[in-house]
Backbone as CSV, one residue per row, in Angstrom:
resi,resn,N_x,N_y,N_z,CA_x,CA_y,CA_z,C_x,C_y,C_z
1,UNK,-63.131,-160.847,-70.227,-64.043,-159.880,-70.857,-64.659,-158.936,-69.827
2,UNK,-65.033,-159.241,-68.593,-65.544,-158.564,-67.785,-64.478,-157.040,-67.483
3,UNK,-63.008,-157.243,-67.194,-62.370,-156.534,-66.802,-62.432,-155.379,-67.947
4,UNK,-62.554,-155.839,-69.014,-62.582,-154.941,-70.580,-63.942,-153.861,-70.162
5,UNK,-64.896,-154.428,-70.059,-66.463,-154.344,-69.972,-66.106,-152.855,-68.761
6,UNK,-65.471,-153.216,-67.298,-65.537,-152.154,-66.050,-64.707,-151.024,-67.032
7,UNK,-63.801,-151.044,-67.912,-62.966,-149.909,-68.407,-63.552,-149.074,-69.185
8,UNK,-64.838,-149.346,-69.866,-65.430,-148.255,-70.614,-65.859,-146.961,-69.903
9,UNK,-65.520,-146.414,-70.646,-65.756,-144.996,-70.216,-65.573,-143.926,-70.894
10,UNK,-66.002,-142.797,-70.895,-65.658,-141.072,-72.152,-64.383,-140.874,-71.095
11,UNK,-63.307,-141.348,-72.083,-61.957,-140.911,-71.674,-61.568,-139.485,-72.426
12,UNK,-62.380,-139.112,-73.326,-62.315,-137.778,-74.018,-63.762,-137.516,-75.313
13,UNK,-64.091,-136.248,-75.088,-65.430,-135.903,-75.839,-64.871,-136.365,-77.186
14,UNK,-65.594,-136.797,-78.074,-65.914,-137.176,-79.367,-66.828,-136.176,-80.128
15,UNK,-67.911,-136.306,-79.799,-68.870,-135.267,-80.331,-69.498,-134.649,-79.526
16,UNK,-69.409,-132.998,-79.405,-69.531,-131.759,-78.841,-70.103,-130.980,-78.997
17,UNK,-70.936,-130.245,-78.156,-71.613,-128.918,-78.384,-70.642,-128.026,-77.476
18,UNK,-71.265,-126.499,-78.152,-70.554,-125.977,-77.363,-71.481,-125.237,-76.738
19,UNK,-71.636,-124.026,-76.406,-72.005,-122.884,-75.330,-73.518,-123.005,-75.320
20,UNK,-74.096,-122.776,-74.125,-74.913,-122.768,-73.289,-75.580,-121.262,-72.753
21,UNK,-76.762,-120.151,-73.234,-76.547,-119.214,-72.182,-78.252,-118.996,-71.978
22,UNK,-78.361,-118.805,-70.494,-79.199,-118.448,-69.999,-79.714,-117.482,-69.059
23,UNK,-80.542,-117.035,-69.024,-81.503,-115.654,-68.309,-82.711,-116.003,-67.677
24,UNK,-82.686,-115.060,-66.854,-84.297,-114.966,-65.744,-84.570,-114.087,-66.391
25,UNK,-85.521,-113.350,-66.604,-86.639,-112.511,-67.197,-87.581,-112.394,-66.597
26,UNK,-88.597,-111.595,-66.590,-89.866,-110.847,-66.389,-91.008,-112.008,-65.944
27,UNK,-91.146,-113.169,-66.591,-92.300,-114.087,-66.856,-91.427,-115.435,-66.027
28,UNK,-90.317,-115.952,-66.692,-89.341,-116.748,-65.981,-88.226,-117.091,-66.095
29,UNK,-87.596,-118.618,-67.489,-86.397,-118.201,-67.854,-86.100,-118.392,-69.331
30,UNK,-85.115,-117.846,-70.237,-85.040,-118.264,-71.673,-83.601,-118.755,-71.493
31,UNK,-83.289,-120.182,-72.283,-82.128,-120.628,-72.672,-82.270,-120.220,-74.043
32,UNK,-80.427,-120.459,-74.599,-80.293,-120.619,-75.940,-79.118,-121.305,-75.958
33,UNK,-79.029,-121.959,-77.267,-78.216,-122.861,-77.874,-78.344,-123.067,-79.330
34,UNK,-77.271,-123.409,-79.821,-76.822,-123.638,-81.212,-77.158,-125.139,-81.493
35,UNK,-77.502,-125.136,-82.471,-77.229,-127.018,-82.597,-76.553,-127.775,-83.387
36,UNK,-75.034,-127.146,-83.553,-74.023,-127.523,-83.823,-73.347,-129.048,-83.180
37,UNK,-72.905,-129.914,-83.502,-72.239,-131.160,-82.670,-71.218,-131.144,-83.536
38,UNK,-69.810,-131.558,-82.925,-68.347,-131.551,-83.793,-68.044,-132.039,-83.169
39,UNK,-67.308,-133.175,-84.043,-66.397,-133.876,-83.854,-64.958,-133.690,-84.119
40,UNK,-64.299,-133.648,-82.958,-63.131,-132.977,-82.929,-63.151,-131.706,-83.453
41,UNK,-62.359,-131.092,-84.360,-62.589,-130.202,-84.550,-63.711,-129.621,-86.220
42,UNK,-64.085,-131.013,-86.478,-64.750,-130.493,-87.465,-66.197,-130.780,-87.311
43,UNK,-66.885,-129.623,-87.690,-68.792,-129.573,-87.439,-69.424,-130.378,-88.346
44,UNK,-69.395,-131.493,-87.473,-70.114,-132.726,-87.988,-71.505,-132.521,-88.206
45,UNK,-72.623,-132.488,-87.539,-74.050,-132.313,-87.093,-74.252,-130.881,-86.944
46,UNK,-75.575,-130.432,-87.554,-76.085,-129.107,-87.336,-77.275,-129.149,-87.156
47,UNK,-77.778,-130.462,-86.588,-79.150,-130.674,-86.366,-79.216,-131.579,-84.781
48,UNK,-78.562,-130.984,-83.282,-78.564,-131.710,-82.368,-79.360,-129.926,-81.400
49,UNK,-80.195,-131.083,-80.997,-81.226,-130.082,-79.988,-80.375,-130.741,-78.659
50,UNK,-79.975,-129.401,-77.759,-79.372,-129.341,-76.577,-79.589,-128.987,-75.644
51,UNK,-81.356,-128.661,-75.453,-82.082,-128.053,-74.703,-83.409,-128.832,-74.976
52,UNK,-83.279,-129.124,-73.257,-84.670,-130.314,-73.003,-85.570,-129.584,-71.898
53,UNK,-86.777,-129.944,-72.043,-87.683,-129.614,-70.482,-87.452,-131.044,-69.641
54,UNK,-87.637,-131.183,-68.660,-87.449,-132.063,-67.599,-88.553,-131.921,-66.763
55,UNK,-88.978,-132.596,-66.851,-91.017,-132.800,-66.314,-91.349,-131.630,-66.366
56,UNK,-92.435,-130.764,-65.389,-92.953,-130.178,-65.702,-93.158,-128.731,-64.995
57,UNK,-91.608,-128.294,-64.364,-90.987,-127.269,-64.547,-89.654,-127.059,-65.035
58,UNK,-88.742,-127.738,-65.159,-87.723,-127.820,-65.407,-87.220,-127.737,-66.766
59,UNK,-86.137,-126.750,-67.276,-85.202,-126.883,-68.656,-84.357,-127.055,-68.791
60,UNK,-83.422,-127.692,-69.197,-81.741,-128.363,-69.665,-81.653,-128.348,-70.483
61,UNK,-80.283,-127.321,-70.532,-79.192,-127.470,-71.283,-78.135,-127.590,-71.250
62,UNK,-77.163,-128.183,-72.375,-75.638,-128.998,-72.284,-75.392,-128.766,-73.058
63,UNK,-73.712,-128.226,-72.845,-72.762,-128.058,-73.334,-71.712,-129.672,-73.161
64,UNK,-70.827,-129.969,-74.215,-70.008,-130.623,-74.265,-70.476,-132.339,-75.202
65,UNK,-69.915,-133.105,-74.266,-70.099,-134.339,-74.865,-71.648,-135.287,-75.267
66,UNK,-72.125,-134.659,-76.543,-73.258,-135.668,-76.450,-73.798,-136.574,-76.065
67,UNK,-72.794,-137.623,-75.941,-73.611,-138.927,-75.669,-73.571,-139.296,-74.018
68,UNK,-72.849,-138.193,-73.610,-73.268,-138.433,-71.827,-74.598,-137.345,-71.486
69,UNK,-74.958,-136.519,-72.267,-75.876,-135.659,-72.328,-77.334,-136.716,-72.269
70,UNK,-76.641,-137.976,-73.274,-78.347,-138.202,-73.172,-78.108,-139.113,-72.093
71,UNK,-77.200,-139.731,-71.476,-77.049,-140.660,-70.680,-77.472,-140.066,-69.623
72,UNK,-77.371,-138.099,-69.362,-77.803,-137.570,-67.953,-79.366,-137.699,-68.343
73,UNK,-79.940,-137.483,-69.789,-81.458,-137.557,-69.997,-82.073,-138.854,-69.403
74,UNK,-81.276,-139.875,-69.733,-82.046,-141.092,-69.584,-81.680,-141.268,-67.590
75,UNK,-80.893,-140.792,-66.686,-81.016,-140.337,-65.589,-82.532,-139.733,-65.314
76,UNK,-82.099,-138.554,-65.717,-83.825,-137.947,-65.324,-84.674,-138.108,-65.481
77,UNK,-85.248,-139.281,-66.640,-86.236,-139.577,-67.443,-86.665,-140.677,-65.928
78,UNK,-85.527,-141.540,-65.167,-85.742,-142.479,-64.437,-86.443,-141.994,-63.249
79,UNK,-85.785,-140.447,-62.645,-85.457,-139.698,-61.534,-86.961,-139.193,-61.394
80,UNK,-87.797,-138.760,-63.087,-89.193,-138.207,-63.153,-89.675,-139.021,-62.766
81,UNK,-89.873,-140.500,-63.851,-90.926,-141.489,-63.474,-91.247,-141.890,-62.592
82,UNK,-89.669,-141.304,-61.527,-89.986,-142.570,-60.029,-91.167,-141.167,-59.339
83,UNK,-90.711,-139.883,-59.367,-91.470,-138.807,-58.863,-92.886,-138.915,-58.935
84,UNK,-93.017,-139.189,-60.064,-94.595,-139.416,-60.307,-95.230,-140.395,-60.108
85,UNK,-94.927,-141.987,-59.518,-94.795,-143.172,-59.110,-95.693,-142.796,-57.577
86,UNK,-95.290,-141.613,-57.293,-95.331,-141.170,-56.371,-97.207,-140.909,-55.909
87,UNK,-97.073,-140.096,-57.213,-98.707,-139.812,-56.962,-99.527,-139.263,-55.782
88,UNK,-98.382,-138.151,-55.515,-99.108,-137.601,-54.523,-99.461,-135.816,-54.383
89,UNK,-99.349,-135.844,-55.770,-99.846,-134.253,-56.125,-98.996,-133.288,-56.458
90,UNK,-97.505,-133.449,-55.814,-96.384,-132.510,-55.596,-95.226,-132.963,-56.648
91,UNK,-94.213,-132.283,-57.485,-93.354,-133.088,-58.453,-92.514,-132.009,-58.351
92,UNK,-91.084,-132.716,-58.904,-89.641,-132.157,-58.359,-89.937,-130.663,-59.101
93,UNK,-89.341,-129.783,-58.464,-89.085,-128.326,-59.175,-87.543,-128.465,-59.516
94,UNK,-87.327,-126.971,-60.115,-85.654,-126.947,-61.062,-84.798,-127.078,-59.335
95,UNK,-84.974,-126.822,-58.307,-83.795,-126.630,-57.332,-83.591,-128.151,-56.957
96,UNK,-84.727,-128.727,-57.198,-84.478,-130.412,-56.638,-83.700,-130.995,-57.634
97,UNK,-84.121,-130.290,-58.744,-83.305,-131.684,-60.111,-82.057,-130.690,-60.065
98,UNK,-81.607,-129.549,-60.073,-80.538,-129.200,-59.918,-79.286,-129.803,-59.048
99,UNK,-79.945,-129.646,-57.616,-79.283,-130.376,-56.619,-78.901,-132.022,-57.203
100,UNK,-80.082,-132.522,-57.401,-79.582,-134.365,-57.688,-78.209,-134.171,-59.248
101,UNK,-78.572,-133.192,-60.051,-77.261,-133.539,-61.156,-76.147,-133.094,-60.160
102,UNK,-76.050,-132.032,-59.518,-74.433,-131.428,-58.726,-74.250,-132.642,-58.035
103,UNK,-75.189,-133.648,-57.670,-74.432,-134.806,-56.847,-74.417,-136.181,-57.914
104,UNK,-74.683,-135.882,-58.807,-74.650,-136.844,-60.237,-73.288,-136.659,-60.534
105,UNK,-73.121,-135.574,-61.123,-71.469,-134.788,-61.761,-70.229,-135.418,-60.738
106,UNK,-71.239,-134.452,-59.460,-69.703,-135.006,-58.573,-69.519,-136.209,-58.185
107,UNK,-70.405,-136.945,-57.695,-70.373,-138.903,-57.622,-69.552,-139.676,-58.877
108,UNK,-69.675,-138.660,-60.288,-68.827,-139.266,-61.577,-67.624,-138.866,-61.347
109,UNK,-67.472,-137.953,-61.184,-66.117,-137.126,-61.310,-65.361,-137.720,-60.388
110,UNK,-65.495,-138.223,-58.613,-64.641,-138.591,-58.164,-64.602,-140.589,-58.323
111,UNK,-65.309,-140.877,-59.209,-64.974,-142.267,-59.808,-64.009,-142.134,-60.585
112,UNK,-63.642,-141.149,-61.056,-62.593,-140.628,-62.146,-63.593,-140.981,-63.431
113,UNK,-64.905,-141.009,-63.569,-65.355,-141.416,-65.129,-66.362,-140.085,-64.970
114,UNK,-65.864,-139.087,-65.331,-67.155,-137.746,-65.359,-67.907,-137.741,-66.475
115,UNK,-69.029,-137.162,-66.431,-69.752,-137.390,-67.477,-69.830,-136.133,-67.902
116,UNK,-68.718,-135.934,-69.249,-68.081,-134.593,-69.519,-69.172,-133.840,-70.241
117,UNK,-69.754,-133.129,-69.372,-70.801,-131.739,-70.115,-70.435,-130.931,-68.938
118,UNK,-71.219,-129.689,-69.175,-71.769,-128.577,-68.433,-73.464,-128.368,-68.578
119,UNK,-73.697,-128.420,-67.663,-75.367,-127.937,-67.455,-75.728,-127.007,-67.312
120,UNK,-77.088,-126.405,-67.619,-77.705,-125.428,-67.434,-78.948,-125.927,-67.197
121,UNK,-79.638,-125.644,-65.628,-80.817,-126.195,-65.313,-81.827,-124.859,-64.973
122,UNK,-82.765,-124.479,-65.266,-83.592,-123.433,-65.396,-85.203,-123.766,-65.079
123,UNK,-85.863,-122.726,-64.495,-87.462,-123.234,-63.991,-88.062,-122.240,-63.695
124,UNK,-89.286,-122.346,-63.188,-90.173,-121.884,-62.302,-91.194,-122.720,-62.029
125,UNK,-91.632,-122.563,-60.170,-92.359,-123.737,-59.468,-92.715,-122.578,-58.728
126,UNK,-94.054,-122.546,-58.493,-94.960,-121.775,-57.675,-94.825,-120.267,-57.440
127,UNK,-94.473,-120.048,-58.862,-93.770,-118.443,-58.903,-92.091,-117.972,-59.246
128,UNK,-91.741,-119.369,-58.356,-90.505,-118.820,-57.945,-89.448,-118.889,-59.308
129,UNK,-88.361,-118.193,-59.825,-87.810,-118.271,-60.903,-86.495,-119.210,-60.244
130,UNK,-85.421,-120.259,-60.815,-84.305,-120.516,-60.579,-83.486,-120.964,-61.691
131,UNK,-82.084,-120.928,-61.498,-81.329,-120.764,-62.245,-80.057,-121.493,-62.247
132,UNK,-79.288,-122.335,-62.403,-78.412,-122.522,-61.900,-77.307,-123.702,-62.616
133,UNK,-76.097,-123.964,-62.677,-75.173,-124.501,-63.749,-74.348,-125.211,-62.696
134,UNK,-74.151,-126.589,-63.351,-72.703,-127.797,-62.649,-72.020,-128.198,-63.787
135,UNK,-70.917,-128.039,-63.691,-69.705,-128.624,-64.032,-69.541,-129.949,-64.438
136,UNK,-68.253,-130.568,-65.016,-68.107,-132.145,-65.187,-67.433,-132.568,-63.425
137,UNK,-67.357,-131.163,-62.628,-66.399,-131.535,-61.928,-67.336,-131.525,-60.405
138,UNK,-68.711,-131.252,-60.684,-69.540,-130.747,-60.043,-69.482,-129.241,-59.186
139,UNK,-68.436,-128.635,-59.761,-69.018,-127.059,-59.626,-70.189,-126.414,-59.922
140,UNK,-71.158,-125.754,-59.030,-72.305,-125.408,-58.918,-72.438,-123.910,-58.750
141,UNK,-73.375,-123.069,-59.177,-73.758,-122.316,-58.561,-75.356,-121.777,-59.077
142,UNK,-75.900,-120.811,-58.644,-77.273,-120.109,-58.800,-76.994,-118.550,-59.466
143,UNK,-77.636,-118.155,-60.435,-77.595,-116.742,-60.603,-78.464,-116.272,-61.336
144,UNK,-78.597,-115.377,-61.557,-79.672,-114.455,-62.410,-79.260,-114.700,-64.034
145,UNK,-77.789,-114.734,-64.599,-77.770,-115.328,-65.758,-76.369,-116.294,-65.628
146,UNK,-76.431,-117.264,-66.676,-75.521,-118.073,-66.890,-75.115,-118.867,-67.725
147,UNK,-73.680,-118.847,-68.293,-73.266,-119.504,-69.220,-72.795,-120.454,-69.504
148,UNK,-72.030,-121.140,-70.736,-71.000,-122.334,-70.359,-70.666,-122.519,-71.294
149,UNK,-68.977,-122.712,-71.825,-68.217,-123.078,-72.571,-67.515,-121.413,-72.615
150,UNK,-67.229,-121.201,-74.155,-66.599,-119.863,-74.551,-67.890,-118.907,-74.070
151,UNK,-69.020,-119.423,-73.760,-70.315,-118.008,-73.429,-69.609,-117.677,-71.891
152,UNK,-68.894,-118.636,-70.843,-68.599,-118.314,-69.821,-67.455,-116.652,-69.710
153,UNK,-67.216,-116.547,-70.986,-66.070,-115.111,-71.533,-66.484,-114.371,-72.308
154,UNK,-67.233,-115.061,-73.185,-67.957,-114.027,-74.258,-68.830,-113.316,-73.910
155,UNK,-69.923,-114.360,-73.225,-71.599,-114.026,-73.472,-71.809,-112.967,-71.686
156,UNK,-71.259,-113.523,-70.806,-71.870,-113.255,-69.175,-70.892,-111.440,-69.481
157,UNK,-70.144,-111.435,-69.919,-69.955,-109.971,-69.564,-70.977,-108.966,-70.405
158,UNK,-71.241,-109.146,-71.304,-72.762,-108.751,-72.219,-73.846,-108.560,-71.024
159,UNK,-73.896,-109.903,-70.466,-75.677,-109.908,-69.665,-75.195,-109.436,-68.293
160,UNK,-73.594,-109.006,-68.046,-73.631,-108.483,-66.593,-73.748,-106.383,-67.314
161,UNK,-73.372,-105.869,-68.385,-73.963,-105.197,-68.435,-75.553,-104.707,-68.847
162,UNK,-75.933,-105.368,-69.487,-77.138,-105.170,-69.949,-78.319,-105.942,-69.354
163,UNK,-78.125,-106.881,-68.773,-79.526,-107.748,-67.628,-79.684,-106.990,-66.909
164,UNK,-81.228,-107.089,-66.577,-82.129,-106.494,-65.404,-83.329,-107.351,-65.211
165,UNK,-83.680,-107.270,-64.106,-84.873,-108.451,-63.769,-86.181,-108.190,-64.464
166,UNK,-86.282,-107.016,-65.114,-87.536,-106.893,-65.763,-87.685,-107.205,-67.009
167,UNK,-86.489,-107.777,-67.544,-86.843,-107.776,-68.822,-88.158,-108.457,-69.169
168,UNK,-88.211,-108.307,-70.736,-89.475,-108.499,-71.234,-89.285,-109.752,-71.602
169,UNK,-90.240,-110.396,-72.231,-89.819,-111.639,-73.458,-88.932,-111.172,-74.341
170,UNK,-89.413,-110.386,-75.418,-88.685,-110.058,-76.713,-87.262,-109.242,-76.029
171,UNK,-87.415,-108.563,-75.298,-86.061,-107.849,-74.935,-85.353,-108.903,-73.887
172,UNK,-85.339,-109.956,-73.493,-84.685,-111.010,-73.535,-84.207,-112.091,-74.395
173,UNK,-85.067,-112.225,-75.555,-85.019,-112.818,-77.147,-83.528,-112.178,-77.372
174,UNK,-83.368,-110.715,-77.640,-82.853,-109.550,-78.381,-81.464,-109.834,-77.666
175,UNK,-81.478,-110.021,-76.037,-79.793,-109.913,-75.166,-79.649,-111.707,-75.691
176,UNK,-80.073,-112.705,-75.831,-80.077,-113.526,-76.339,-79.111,-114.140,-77.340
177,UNK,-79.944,-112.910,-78.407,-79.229,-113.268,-79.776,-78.301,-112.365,-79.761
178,UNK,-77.807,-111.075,-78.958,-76.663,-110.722,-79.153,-75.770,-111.970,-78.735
179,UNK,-76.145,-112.444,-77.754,-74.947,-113.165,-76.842,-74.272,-113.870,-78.064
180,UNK,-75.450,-114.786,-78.238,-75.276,-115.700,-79.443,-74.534,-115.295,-80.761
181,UNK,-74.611,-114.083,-81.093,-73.664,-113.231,-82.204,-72.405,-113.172,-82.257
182,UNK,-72.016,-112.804,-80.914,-70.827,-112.900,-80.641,-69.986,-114.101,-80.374
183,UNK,-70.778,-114.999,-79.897,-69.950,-115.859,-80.310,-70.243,-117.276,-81.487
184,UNK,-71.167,-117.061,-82.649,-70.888,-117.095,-83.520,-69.479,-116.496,-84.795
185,UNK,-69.412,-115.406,-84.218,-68.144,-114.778,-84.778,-66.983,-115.247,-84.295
186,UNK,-67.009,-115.775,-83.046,-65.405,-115.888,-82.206,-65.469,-117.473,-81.619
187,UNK,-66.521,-117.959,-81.795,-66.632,-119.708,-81.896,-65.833,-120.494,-82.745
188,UNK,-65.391,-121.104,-82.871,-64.885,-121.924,-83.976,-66.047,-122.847,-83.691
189,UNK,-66.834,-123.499,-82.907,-67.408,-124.496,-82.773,-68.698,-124.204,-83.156
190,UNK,-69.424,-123.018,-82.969,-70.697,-122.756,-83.028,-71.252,-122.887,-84.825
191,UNK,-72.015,-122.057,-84.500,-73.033,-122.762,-86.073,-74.320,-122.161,-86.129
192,UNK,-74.573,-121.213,-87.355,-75.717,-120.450,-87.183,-76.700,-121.005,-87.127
193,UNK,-77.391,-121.587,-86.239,-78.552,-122.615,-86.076,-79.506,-122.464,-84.740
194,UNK,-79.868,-121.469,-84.472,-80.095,-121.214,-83.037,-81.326,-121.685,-82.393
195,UNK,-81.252,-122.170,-81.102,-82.611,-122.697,-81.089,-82.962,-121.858,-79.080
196,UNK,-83.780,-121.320,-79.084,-84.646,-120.781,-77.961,-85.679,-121.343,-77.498
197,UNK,-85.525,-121.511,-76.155,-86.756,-121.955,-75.367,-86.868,-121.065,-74.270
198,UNK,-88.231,-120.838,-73.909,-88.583,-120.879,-72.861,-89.570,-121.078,-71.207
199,UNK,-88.836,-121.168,-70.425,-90.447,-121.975,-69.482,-90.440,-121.092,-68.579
200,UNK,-91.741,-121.112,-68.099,-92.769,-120.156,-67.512,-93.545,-120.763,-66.739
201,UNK,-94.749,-120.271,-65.563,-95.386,-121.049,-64.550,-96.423,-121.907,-65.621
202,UNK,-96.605,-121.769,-66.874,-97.622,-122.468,-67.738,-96.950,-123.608,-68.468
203,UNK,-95.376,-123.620,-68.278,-94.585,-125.049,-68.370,-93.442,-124.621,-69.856
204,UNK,-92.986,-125.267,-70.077,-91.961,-124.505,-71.264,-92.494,-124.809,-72.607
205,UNK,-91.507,-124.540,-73.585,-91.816,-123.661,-74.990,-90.151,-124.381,-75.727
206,UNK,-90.050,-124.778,-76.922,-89.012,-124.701,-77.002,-89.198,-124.411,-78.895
207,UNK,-88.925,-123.166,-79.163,-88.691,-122.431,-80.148,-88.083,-123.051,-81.709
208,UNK,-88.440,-123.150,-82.880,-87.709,-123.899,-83.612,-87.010,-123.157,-84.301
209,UNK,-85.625,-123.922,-84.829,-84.593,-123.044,-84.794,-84.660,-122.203,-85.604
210,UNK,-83.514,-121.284,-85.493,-83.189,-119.651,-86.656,-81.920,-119.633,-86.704
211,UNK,-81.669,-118.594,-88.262,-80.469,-118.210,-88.073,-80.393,-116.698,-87.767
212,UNK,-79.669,-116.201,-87.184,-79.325,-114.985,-87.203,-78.535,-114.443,-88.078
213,UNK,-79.048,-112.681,-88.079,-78.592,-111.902,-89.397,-77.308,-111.441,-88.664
214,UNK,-75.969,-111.872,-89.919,-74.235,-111.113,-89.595,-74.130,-110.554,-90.309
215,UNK,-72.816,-109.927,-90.124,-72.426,-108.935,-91.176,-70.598,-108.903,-90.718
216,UNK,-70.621,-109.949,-92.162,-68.713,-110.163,-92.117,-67.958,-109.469,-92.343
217,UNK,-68.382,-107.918,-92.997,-67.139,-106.900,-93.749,-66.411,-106.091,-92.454
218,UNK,-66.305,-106.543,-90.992,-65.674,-105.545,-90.073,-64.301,-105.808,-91.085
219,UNK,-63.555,-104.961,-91.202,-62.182,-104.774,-91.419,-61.540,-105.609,-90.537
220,UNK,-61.439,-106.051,-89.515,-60.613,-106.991,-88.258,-60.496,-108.268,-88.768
221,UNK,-62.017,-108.734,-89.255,-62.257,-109.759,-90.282,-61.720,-110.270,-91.261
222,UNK,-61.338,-109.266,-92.174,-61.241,-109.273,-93.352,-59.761,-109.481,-93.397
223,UNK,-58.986,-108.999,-92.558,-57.717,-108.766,-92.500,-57.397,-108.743,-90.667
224,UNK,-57.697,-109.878,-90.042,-57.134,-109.939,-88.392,-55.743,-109.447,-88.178
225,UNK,-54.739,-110.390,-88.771,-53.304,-110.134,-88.706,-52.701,-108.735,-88.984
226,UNK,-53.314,-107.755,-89.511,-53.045,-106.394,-89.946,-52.457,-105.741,-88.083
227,UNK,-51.055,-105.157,-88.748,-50.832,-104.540,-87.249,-50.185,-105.305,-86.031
228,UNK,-49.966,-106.691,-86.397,-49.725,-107.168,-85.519,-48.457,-107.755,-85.315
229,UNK,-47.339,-107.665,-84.664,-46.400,-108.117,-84.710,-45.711,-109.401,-84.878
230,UNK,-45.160,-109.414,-85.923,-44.567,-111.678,-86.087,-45.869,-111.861,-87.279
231,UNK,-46.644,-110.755,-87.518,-47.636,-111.912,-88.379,-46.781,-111.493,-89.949
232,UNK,-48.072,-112.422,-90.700,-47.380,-112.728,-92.418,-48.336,-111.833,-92.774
């Protein structure tokens, strides 16, 4: 039984979220996410919140496999308590808990048992705004905005034209829910259910959900295959 017991592991996602996108702004940072969960390919759950604060600068969000999502929560939940154990006035900011998941991801990944999501870790600590996304494979980086899943194609070419560091609140709301529009339309996975947060030097916010207003009659829609060669 023991040998059974070492083999468990997410040998493949079961139930899934998908895209992830986030921004620095004016004040600090806004995530968004859908709260869609599917299983395989059919949208099981439309009620999974995928965006957490993490003590008391920090925001996460995940893309991919739920139930390692909360397994990274119940990580950090350990990673806080010990911080504050601490009691000595000072508590992790987003670049510290960032850093410990990129060496979380990658410590899984080369066990061969990754703990299949994508992150989005977001903050501000003493002013400073940060930003930054790891992989199942522990690919990392920092930027002014960032995505994950189909937002990594859809959504970042949107916020590489239209982001600027000043945005406002609401005119970060607004590049937001475009992102989110678009790929509501070109998601198969997504799900009009949107949920926004955001944190600031006064600690985060996390928005209860909406749907956003579409409009299905584009002609492309209505008729994709029109024009196209080999189709019926």
């Amino acid at each position: 039984m023991e040998g059974v017991a070492e083999s468990q592991r997410t040998l493949y996602p079961y139930v899934t979220g998908s895209s992830v996108v986030a921004i620095k702004y004016k004040d600090g940072i806004l995530m968004a996410a859908d709260m869609g969960g599917s299983y395989g390919s059919t949208l099981r759950y439309k009620s999974v919140e995928r965006i957490k604060p993490i003590g008391k600068h920090s925001l996460l969000g995940a893309s991919g496999e739920i139930s390692d999502f909360q397994e990274i929560l119940r990580y950090l939940d350990e990673l806080i308590l010990y911080d504050n154990m601490w009691d000595d006035g000072n508590s992790l900011g987003p670049k510290e808990v960032h850093n410990y998941l990129t060496r979380v991801m990658y410590n899984r990944r080369n066990k061969f048992n990754p703990l299949w999501n994508a992150l989005v870790l977001g903050g501000v600590k003493n002013g400073q705004k940060y930003l930054g996304m790891v992989n199942m494979i522990g690919i990392n980086f920092e930027d002014n905005h960032v995505a994950t899943g189909l937002g990594n194609h859809l959504a970042r070419p949107i916020l590489r034209d239209e982001w600027h560091e000043n945005l406002t609140f609401e005119d970060g709301v607004k590049l937001l829910e475009k992102c989110m529009r678009v790929l509501l339309y070109r998601d198969r996975s997504a799900v009009n259910k949107i949920q926004i947060s955001k944190i600031t030097d006064e600690g985060a916010t996390v928005y209860s959900p909406f749907s956003l207003k579409t409009y299905w009659e584009f002609s492309a829609f209505k008729n994709p295959t029109v024009g196209a060669e080999g189709s019926w």
